[in-house]
C-alpha positions in Angstrom: 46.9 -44.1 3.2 49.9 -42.2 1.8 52.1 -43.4 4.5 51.2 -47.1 3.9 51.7 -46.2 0.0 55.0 -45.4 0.6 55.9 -48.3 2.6 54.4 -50.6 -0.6 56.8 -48.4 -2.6 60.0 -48.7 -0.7 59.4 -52.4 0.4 57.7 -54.7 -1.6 58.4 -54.2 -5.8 55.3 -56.1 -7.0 52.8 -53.5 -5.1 54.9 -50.6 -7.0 51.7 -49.8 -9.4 49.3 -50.4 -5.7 51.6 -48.0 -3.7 51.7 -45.1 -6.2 47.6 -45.1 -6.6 47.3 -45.3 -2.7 49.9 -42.1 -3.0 48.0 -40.0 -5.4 44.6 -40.9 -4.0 45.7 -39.7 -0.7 47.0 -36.5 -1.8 44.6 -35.8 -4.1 42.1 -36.2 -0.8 44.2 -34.2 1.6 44.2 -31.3 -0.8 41.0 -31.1 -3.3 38.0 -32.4 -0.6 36.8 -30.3 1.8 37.5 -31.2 6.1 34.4 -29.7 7.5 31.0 -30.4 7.6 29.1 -29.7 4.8 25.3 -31.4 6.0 24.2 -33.0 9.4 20.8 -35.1 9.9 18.9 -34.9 13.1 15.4 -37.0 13.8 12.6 -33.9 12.1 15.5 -31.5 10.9 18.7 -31.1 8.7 21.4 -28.6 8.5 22.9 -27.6 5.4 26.1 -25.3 5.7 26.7 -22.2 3.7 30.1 -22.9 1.7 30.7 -18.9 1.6 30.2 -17.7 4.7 31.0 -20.6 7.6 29.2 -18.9 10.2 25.9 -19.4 8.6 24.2 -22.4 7.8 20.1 -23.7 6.8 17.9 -25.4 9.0 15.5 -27.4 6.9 12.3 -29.4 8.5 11.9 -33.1 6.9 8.2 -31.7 6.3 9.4 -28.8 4.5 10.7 -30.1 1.5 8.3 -31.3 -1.5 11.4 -32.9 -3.6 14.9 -33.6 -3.7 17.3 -34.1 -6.6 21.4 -35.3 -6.6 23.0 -33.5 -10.3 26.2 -34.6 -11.3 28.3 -31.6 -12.7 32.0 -31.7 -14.2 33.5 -29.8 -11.2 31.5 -30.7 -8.6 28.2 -32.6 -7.6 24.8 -30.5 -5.9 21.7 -31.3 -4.0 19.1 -29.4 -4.8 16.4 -29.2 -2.3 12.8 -27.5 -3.3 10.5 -26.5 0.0 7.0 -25.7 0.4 7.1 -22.2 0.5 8.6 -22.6 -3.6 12.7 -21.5 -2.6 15.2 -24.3 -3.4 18.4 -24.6 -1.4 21.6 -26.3 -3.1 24.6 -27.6 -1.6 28.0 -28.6 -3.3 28.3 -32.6 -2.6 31.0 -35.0 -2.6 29.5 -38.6 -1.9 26.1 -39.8 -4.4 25.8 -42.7 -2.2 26.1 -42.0 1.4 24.1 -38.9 1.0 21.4 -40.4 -1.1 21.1 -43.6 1.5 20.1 -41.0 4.0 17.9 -38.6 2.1 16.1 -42.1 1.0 16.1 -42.7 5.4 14.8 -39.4 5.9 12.8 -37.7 3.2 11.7 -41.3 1.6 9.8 -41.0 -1.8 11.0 -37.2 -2.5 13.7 -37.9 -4.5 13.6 -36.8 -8.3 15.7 -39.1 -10.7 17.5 -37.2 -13.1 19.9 -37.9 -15.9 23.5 -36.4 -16.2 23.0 -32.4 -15.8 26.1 -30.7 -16.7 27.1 -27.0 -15.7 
């Protein structure tokens, strides 16, 4: 993306505004976002990953979990998971949708609705 930004820039003068958004989105992704894994799904279970510690992570059960709830903060976005046994797990988020389409496949009608929590 920032390669093809800069070709916009340096080639063609009418993309000059397109280029330099497609330059600072790409930076901005290459430096603030995370590159690893932050949650996997499997078919019964999911695995949330411990943002302190790399080598540990959470094995949840579908079963386990009573609700689920997506809070929007100013720095960055959870998911707050509450299980049977009355613990809640949270994990720093980056993507409302993608996450919520499959929370919605796997844990359907567990999701709380929440307005705009803030930090």
């Amino acid at each position: 993306m920032v390669l093809v930004g800069f070709i916009f820039l340096f080639i063609n003068r009418p993309f000059e505004l397109i280029a330099i958004i497609m330059i600072l989105v790409g930076v901005f992704s290459l430096i603030v976002l995370p590159d690893r894994v932050l949650c996997e799904f499997s078919d019964s279970w999911m695995v949330l990953y411990n943002q302190h510690n790399r080598a540990e992570c959470v094995m949840i059960y579908y079963d386990d979990i009573v609700s689920w709830q997506y809070e929007w903060h100013s720095s960055v976005d959870s998911l707050v998971i509450c299980l049977l046994d009355g613990t809640t797990e949270s994990l720093d988020v980056f993507s409302k949708y993608r996450l919520e389409k499959l929370m919605n496949e796997h844990v359907p009608g567990k999701e709380i609705k929440s307005v705009r929590t803030k930090r």
